[in-house]
C-alpha positions, 0 to 999 in steps of 0.5 A, a space after each residue: 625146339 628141344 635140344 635133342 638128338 634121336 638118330 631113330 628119326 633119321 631111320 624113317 627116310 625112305 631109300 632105295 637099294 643101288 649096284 653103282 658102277 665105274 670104271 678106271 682105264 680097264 679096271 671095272 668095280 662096283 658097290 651097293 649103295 641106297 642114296 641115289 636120287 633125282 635132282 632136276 627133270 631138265 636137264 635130267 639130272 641125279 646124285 650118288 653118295 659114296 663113301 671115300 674108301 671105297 674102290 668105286 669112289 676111286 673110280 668115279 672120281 678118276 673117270 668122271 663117270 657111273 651107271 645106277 643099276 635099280 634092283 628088283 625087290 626079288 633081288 637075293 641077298 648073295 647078290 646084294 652080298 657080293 655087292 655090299 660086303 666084299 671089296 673090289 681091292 679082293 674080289 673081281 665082282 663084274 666077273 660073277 655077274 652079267 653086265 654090258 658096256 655103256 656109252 660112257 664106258 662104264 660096266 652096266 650090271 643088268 642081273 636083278 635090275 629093272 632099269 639102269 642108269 648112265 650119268 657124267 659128273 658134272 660136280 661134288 660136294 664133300 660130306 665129311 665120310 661121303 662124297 656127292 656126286 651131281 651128275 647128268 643122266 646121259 643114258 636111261 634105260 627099263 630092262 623089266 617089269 618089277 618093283 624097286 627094293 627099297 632099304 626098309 624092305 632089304 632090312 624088314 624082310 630080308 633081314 639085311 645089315 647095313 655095310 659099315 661105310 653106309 652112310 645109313 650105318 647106325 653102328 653097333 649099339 643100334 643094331 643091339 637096340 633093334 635086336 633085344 626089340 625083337 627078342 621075345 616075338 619068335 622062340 627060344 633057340 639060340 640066335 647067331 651072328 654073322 662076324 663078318 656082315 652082322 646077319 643074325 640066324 634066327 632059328 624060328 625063322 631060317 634061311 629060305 634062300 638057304 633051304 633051311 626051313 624055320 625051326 632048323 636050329 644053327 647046330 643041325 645047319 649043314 656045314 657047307 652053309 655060308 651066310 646070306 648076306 656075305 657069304 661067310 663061312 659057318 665058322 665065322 657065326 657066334 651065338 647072339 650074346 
């Protein structure tokens, strides 16, 4: 076999697209996350990756619990903003949603899900960045009907970025890559980049969620426009270099 490393072949595998939920005494928190999956029927059983600075993995850790909320595909990118871009240490997330209380304790966010999950710790493996949490599925529950949205979805459609502690990250220099690939197919207005998330405004396209039509070039967007992903400011766009 070749001596070679292709991160690219690492973008084929198939994920899905998480809200993970803890708890810590009183406090509440919650994350994206796109790794979550069953490792045994019986006893039914799933693992979660979370990366170590985040809030969440804090709170798992200290209480041994979590709950998996599954998103529909229709989930907006707010929501998934609210969830992927901004840290519980600054913003209370679980007061912008709807959420109940489990059995375990911890908060279950129920808006966009199509079913949720409630697991106890049972073990964890140290992955370097991330840490695995193997845990027993004490609670399960389908809430409606729907379609799961999975990763290539969030990126391919929804034009979603990976937060940087993602362990789906490709960093920088990929994410230029995947944008001068694109260069060429839409038109020729000026792209721009979203400074805090790296969502790009494409002109040719817009932002349906937005109300801004395709062909709306960044200049004639309203200013009280925020960006899909995060919710940034307009300010905090650059043109695309």
């Amino acid at each position: 076999m070749a001596d070679t490393f292709d991160p690219k072949a690492l973008w084929s595998i198939s994920y899905g697209l998480y809200v993970i939920t803890s708890l810590s005494d009183d406090k509440l928190n919650g994350q994206i996350a796109n790794t979550v999956f069953q490792v045994s029927a019986d006893p039914p059983r799933i693992a979660v990756s979370i990366n170590k600075d985040n809030l969440t993995h804090e709170y798992i850790s200290k209480s041994g619990m979590f709950a998996v909320s599954v998103l529909d595909e229709s989930t907006s990118m707010p929501f998934i903003g609210l969830f992927g871009f901004k840290t519980g240490k600054d913003v209370n997330k679980l007061s912008q949603v709807h959420y109940k209380k489990g059995v375990t304790g911890a908060p279950i966010v129920t808006d966009n899900a199509i079913s949720v999950l409630e697991a106890k710790v049972i073990g964890k493996a140290d992955a370097g960045t991330h840490t695995i949490f193997i845990a027993d599925v004490v609670a399960a529950e389908v809430l409606r009907k729907g379609k799961p949205l999975t990763y290539a979805t969030y990126q391919e459609i929804k034009k979603g970025k990976a937060p940087k502690n993602a362990p789906t990250y490709k960093g920088p220099h990929a994410e230029e890559e995947h944008v001068k690939a694109e260069e060429g197919k839409e038109g020729k207005m000026q792209k721009y980049v979203c400074g805090i998330c790296g969502y790009v405004y494409d002109p040719a396209e817009g932002d349906s969620e937005g109300n801004i039509p395709a062909g709306t070039s960044f200049e004639d967007i309203p200013d009280d426009w925020v960006c899909p992903v995060c919710g940034a400011s307009k300010d905090e766009f650059s043109p695309e270099e």
